[in-house]
One Martini backbone bead per residue (centre of mass of N, CA, C, O) as a GRO file, in nm:
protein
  233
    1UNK     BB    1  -2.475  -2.758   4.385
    2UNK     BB    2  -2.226  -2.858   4.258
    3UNK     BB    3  -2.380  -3.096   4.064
    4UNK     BB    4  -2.609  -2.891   3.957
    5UNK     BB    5  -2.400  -2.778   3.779
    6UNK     BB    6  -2.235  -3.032   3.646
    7UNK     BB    7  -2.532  -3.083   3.483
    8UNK     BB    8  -2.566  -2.822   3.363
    9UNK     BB    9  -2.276  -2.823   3.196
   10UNK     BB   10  -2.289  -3.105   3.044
   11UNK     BB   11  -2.574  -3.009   2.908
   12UNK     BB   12  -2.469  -2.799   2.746
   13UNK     BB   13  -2.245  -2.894   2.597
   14UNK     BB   14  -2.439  -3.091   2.432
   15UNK     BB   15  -2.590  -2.918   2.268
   16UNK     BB   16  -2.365  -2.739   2.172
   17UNK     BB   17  -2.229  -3.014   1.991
   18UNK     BB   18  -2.490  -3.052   1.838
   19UNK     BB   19  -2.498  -2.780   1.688
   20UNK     BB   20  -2.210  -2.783   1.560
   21UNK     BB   21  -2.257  -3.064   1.392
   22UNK     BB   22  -2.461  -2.943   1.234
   23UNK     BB   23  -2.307  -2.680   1.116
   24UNK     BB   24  -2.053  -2.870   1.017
   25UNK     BB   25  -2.209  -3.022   0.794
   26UNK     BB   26  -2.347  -2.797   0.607
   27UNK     BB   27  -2.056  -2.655   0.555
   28UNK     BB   28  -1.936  -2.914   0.411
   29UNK     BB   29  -2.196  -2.957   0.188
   30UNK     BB   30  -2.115  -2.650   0.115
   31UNK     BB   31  -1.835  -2.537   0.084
   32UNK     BB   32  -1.783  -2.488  -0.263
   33UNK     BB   33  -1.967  -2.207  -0.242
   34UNK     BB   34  -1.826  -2.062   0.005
   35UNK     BB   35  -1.558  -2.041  -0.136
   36UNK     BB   36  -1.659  -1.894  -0.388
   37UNK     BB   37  -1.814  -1.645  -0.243
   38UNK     BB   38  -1.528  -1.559  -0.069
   39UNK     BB   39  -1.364  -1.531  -0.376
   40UNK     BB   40  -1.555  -1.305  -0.496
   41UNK     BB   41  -1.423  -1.036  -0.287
   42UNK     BB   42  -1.146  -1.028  -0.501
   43UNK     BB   43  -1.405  -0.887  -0.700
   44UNK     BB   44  -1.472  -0.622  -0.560
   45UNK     BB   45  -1.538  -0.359  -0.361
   46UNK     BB   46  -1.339  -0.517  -0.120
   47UNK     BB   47  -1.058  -0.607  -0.185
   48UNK     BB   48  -0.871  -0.438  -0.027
   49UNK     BB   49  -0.972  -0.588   0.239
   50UNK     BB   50  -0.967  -0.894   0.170
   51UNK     BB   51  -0.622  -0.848   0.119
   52UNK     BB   52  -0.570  -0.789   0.427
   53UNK     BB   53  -0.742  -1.038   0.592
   54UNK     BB   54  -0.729  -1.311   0.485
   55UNK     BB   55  -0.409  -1.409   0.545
   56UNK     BB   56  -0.481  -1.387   0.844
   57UNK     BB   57  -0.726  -1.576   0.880
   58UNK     BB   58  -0.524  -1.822   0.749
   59UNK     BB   59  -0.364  -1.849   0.961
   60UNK     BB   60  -0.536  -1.853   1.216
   61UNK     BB   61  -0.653  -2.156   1.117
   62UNK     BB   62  -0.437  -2.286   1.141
   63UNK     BB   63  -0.350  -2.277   1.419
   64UNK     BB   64  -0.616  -2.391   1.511
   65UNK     BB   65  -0.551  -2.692   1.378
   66UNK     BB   66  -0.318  -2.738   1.539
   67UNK     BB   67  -0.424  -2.722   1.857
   68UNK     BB   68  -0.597  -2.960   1.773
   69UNK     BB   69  -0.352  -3.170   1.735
   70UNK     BB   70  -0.245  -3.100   2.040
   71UNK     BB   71  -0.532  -3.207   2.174
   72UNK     BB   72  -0.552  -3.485   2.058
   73UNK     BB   73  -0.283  -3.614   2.146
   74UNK     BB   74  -0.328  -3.540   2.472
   75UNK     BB   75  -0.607  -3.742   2.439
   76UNK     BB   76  -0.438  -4.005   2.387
   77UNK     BB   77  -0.235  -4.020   2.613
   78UNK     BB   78  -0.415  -4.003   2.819
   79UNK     BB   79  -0.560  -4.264   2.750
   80UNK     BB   80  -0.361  -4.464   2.818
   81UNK     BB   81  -0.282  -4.363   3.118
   82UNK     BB   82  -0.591  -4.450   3.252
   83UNK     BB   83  -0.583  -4.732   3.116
   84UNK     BB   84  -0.338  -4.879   3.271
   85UNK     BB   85  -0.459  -4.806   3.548
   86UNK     BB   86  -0.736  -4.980   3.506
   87UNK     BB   87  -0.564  -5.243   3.428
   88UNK     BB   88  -0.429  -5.244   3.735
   89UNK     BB   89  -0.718  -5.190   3.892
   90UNK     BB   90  -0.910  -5.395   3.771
   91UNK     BB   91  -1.127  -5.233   3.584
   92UNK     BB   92  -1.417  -5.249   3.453
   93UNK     BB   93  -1.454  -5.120   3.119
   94UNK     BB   94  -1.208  -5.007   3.012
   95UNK     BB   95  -1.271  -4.949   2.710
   96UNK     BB   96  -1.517  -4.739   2.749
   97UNK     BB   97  -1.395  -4.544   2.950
   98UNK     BB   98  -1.146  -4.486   2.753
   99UNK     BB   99  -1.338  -4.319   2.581
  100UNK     BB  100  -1.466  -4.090   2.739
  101UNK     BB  101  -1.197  -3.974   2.804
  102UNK     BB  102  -1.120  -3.871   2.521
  103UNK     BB  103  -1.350  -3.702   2.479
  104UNK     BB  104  -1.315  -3.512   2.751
  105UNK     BB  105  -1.041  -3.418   2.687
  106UNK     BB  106  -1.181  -3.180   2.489
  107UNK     BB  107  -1.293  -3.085   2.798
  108UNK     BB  108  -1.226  -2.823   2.972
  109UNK     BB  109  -1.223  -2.924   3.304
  110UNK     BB  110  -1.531  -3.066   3.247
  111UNK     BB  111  -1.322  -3.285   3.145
  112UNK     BB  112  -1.278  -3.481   3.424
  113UNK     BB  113  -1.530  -3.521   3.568
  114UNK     BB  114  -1.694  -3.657   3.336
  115UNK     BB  115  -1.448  -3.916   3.373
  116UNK     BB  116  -1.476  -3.994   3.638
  117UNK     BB  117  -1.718  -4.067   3.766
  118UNK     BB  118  -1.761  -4.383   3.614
  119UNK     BB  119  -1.504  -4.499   3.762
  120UNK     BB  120  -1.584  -4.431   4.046
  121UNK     BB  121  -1.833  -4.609   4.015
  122UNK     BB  122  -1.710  -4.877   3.939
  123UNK     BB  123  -1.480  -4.877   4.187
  124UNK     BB  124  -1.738  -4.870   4.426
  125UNK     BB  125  -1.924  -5.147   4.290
  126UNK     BB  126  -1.649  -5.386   4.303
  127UNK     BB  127  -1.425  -5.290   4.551
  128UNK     BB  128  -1.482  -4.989   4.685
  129UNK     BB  129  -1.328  -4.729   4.860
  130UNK     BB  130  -1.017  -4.803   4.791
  131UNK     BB  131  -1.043  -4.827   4.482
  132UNK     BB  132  -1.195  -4.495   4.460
  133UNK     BB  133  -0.918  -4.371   4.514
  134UNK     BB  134  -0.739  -4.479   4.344
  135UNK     BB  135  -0.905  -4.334   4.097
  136UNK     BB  136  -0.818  -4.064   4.209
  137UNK     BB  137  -0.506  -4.076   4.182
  138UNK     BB  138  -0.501  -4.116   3.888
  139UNK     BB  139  -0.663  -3.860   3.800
  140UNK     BB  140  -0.440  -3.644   3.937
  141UNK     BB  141  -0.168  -3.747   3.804
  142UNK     BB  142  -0.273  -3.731   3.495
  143UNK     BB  143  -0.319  -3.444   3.475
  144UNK     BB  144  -0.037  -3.356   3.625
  145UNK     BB  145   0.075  -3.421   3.368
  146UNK     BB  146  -0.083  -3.246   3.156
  147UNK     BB  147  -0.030  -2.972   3.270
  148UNK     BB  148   0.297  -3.023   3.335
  149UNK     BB  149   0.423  -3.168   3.072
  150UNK     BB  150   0.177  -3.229   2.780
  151UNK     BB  151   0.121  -2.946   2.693
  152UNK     BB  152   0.372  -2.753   2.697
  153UNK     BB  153   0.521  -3.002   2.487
  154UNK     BB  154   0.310  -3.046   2.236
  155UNK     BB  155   0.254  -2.710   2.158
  156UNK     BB  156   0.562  -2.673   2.119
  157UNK     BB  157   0.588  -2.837   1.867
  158UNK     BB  158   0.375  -2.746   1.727
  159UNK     BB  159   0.362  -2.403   1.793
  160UNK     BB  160   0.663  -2.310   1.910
  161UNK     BB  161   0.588  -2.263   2.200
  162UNK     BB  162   0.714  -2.209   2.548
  163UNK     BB  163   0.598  -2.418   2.799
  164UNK     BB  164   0.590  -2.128   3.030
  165UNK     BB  165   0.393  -1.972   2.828
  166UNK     BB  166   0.170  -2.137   2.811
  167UNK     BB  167   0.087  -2.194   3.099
  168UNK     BB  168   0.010  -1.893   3.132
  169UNK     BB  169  -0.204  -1.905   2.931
  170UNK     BB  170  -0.411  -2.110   3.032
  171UNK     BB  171  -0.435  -1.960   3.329
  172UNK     BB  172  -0.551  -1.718   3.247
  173UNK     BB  173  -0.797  -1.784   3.068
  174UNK     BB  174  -0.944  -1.932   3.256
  175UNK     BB  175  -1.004  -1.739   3.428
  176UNK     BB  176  -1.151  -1.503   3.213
  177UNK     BB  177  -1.275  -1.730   2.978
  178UNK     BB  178  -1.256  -1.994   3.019
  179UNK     BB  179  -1.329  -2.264   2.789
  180UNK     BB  180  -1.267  -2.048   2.552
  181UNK     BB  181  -0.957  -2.000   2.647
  182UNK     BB  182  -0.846  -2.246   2.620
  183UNK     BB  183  -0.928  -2.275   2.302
  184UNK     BB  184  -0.742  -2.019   2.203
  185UNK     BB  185  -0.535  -1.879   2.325
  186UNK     BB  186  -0.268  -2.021   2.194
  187UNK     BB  187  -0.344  -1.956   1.873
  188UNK     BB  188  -0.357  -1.646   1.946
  189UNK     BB  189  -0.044  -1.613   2.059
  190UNK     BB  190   0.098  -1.720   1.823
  191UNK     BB  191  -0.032  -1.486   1.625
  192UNK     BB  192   0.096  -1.249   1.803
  193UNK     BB  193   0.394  -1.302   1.801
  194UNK     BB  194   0.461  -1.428   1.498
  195UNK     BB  195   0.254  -1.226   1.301
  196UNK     BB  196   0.262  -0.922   1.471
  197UNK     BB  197   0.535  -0.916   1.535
  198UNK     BB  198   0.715  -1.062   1.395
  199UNK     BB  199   0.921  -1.121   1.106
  200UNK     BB  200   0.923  -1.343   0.866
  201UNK     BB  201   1.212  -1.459   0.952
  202UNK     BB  202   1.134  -1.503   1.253
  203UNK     BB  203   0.968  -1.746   1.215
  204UNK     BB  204   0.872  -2.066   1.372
  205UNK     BB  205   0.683  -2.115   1.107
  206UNK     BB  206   0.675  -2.191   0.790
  207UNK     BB  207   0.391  -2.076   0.706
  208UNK     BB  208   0.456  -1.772   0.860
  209UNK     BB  209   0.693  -1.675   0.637
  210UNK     BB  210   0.437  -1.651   0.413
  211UNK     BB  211   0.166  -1.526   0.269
  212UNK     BB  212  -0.152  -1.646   0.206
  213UNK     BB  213  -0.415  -1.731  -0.059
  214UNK     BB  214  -0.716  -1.903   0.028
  215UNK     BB  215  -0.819  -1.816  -0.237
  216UNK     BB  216  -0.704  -1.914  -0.553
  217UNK     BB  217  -0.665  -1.877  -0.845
  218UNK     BB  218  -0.881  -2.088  -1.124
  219UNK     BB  219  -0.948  -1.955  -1.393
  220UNK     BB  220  -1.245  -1.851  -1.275
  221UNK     BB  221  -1.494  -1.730  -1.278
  222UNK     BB  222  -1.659  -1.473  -1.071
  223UNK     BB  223  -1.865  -1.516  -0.827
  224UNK     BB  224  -2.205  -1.450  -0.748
  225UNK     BB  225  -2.291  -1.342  -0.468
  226UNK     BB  226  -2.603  -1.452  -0.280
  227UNK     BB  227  -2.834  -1.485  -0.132
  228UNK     BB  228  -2.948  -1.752  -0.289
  229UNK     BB  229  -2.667  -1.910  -0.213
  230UNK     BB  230  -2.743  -1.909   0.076
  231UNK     BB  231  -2.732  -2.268   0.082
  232UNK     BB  232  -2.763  -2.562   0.091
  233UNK     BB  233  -2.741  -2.858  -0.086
   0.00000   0.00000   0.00000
């Protein structure tokens, strides 16, 4: 049942990610329509909506950007430090198997599982079930450094978040909306700690410190959004 689960989760990551995928595609390709569109919100009937709402959204993305940036760093180490072990217990494949690590780094709980199982895979049909104890001591080692080491202290770099309240918020988080919660948990509580309690002199991220209109006029005409213009390009 447990394995059942676990290629449950696997397959449908794998959807999710290819429609992910599709569409951030379409939404690039159109892009210049769609900030076009989105800009011509502040000469409309909501325009003092949209100057309310903007500056705080365009904050929030930022900071998930920053997130993203740190959970890069995090998979980069991973892989680096996974990658040494398996060349000091000479695992054959090392070089696709750190790829496997990498990506699957940025999949919270259930991308550990799916990166050890092809390590342990070959170190179990190479070497036998000694190589793949140490292949499973490496992985938990490895984990426990990015949990309690490399989360904390990468996050609080790019995010200035202190390293005891990351732990807190990704352990909530995790509990509470599983892998939903785990990725965005950091940067929804940095911007409700920095940009809606602190005060702009007080925040510790220098973008925080002054509110920005995420599309300045550019001297040209408001664009008229409409149903025929939402389409791909």
């Amino acid at each position: 049942a447990y394995m059942t689960q676990i290629l449950y989760s696997s397959a449908r990551f794998t959807v999710q990610f290819i429609v992910s995928m599709i569409f951030s595609l379409i939404i690039m390709l159109d892009l210049p329509k769609i900030k076009k569109g989105v800009a011509s919100l502040k000469h409309s009937n909501i325009k003092t909506l949209y100057n309310e709402i903007a500056p705080s959204m365009a904050t929030l993305g930022d900071l998930i950007t920053k997130a993203l940036q740190a959970q890069s760093s995090i998979a980069v180490v991973n892989t680096l430090i996974t990658m040494v072990g398996m060349l000091m217990l000479r695992i054959p494949g090392w070089g696709f198997l750190s790829l496997i690590v990498f990506f699957c780094s940025f999949i919270p709980v259930a991308g550990v599982v799916m990166s050890t199982i092809p390590i342990a895979f070959v170190a179990l049909t190479e070497y036998g079930f000694g190589s793949m104890l140490g292949v499973l001591a490496l992985v938990l080692l490895t984990h426990a450094m990015e949990a309690y080491v490399l989360n904390p202290t990468i996050y609080n770099h790019h995010l200035k978040l202190h390293p005891i309240l990351v732990l807190a918020v990704l352990t909530l988080a995790e509990h509470s909306l599983g892998v939903v919660g785990l990725l965005t948990a950091v940067p929804v509580t940095v911007f409700v700690v920095e940009y809606l309690i602190k005060s702009p002199e007080q925040r510790a991220l220098p973008e925080l410190q002054m509110e920005h209109d995420p599309f300045p006029d550019d001297h040209e005409e408001p664009y008229p959004i409409g149903i025929a213009d939402i389409r791909p390009c």
